[in-house]
Each structure stands twice: as C-alpha cells, then as structure tokens.
N, C-alpha and C positions, 0 to 999 in steps of 0.2 A: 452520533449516528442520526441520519436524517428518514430515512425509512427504520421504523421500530417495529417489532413483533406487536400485535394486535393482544390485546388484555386478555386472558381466559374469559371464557365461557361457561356458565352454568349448564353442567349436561341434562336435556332436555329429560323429561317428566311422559312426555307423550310415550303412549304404547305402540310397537313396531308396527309399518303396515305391513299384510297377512303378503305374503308369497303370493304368485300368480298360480292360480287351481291347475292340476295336470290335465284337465280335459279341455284348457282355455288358450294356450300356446303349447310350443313344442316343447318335449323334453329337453331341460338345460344342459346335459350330459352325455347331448347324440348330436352331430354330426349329420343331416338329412343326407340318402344321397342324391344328387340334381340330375333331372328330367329336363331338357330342353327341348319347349314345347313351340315355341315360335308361333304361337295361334292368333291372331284378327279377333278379337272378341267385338269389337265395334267399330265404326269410324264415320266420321261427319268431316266436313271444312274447315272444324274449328276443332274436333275431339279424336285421337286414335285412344284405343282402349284396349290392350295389350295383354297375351299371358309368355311370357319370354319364355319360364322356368319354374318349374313346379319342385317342394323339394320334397323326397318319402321317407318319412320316420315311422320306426316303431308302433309307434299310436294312431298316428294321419299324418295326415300332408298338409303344406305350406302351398299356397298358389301365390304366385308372386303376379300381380298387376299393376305395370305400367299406365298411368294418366297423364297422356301428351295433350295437352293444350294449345294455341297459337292463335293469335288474334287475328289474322286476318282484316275481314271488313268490319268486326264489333269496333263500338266504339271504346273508350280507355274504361268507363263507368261498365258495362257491360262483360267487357273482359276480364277486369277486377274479380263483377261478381261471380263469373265463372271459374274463376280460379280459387276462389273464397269457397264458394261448393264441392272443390275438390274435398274438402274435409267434415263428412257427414253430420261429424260429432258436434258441429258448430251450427248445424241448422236448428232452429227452433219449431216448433207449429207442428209437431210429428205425436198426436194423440190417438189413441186408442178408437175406432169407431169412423174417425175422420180418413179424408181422401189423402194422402201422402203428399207432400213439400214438392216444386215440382223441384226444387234445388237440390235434393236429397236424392244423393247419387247413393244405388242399393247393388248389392250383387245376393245374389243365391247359388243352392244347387237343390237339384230333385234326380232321385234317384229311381231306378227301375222297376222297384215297387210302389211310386208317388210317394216317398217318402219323403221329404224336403227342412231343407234352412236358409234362412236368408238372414241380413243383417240389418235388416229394421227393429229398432229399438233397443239396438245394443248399447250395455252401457261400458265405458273403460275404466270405469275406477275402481279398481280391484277388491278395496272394502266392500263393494254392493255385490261379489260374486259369490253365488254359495261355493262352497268347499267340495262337498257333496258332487260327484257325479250329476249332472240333470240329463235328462233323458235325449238317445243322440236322435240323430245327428245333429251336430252345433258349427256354428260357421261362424268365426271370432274375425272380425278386424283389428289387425294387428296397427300398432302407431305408423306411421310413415315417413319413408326416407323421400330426400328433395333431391335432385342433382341439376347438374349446370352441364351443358351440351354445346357445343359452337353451333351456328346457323342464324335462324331467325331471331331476330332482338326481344321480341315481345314473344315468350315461347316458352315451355316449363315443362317436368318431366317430375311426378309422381309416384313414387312406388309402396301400393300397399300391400299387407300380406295376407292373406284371406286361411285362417287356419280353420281347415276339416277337421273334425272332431265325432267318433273315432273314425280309422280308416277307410275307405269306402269300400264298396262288396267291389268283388272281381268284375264286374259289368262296367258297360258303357255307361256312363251318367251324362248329364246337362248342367253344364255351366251357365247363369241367368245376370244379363245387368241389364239395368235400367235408368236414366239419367233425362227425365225431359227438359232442365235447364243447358243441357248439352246438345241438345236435338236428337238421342238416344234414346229412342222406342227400344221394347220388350229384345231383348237379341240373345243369341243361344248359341256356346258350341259343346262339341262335347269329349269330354273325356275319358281317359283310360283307364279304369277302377284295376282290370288285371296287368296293366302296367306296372302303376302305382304301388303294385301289391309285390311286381316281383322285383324293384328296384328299394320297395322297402327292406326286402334281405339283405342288402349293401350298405345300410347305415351302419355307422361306426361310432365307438361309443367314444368317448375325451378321454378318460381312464376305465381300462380294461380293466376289471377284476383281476388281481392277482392271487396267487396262493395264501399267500401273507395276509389277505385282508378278510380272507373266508373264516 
C-alpha cells in the first residue's frame, strides 16, 4: 500500500474551549427570520458599505454588512492596505485614551434613549469573554465571509455580521460606521427596532420541542 493510514495520536490533554456566551452571537437552535434591508450605509470611489439583510432572532438581530472595495486609481500598495483593514481584528495601535487607528474600520449603534455600542475594542477569542451577561446593549462582530463576484479585476466583497445584543426597543435607532482609511467620515442610517421586533415572531426553531422531550 502506497498511501498508509497516519499513526494514532495521543488525545490531547488540553481543556475544551468554552462555547460562544448567548449574549455574543445568535442562538445555535433558531433560524433568524430575514429582513431585506437593501440600505447605502456608506460609499466613496474606492468603498460601498452595504446592509442587504438584517436577520431577527429571539434574542437580537444579525445586521449583515457588505464591504465592496475596488481599486480604482489607488495604487497596488495602497489597495492592499485597504483591503488588509477590512479586518479590524488585525489593526494594531488601538489603546485606551488614544485617538483611534485611522485603518480601523468601526460600526455602532445608539439608541433612542443614547444608549449606544460600537465595536471598538472587541476581542474574538472566546476564552477572554465573560459567561456572564454584561450589561446591554453589545454589538459583537461576527468572523467574516469573503466572496468572489464577476466584474472588475481588482475588486472584493466582504460580509460581516454585526450581532445586537439583546433586541433593540421597538424604536427607530442609528446605525454608525466609520472608516478614515476608506475615506468614510462619521455616516448613519437608521433602522427599524419595531420591525425587527415583529419579524422576530417568525424565527423558527431547528428542532421543535416535541412531547417526547418535555
């Protein structure tokens, strides 16, 4: 036999990492239902900044955001770096006190009351999150999907997921991003809280409760 099964392995020693907290993404066990939102949240020469699709769970909502890039007149070094800042988590220089990265592409929201979250200083490794409820509202960026598009050559397509944490009130609220290595000033639209709230009664769960399981 020229290809052979690989030797066992000693099962690792290391303790499991913890779950993802329920107030940090969506419930694994629902089904959001989708809100097709089709919103402009920003746009430059070089950046559209997209809300296609919102989704309402239970808990909160998912905001789904598009980041279309396309190089245009940047040059290839330039372009890179802009595409490189699509992913927050990789900026460095982002302390406590100090002015913000201009590379460090942020979103928020604020609510009716100024009640507000954004996603500065978020961390993704799920070991560092407490378990624990912390107090809301929380706006988690979610990892990001990449996709491939026909059209222009130099040209890319982003999608992150911006989870609300919990629900938002039945009110209009404000969606915030901001991105100066994109050429994206402060920009705002706004959304639908009593939407949001009655498309959340349309989630559906993966497995229903049955008799059997009560």
């Amino acid at each position: 036999m020229f290809f052979e099964p690989p030797p066992a392995h000693e099962e690792s020693t290391r303790p499991p990492k913890p779950g993802w907290p329920a107030w940090s993404a969506p419930p694994a066990d629902e089904m959001g239902a989708v809100m097709v939102s089709g919103l402009i949240l920003a746009r430059t020469s070089n950046v559209a900044i997209t809300v296609p699709t919102i989704q309402a769970f239970s808990t909160g909502c998912l905001i789904n955001v598009d980041i279309v890039t396309r190089r245009q007149s940047l040059s290839p070094d330039d372009f890179q770096a802009l595409q490189l800042s699509v992913f927050p988590h990789l900026i460095t220089g982002v302390k406590a006190g100090q002015p913000l990265p201009d590379q460090l592409l942020r979103f928020g929201v604020r609510f009716a009351d100024g009640a507000k979250a954004t996603t500065v200083g978020q961390r993704l490794d799920r070991t560092q999150l407490p378990q624990d409820p912390p107090p809301g509202p929380q706006l988690s960026l979610l990892l990001p999907g990449m996709s491939i598009r026909s059209g222009e050559e130099d040209a890319g397509v982003t999608t992150w997921g911006l989870w609300l944490w919990p629900s938002p009130p039945p009110q209009r609220f404000e969606l915030a991003v901001e991105w100066p290595v994109g050429g994206i000033e402060l920009s705002m639209v706004e959304l639908d809280g009593a939407a949001i709230a009655a498309a959340a009664q349309q989630a559906i769960l993966y497995w229903p409760e049955s008799p059997q399981d009560r």
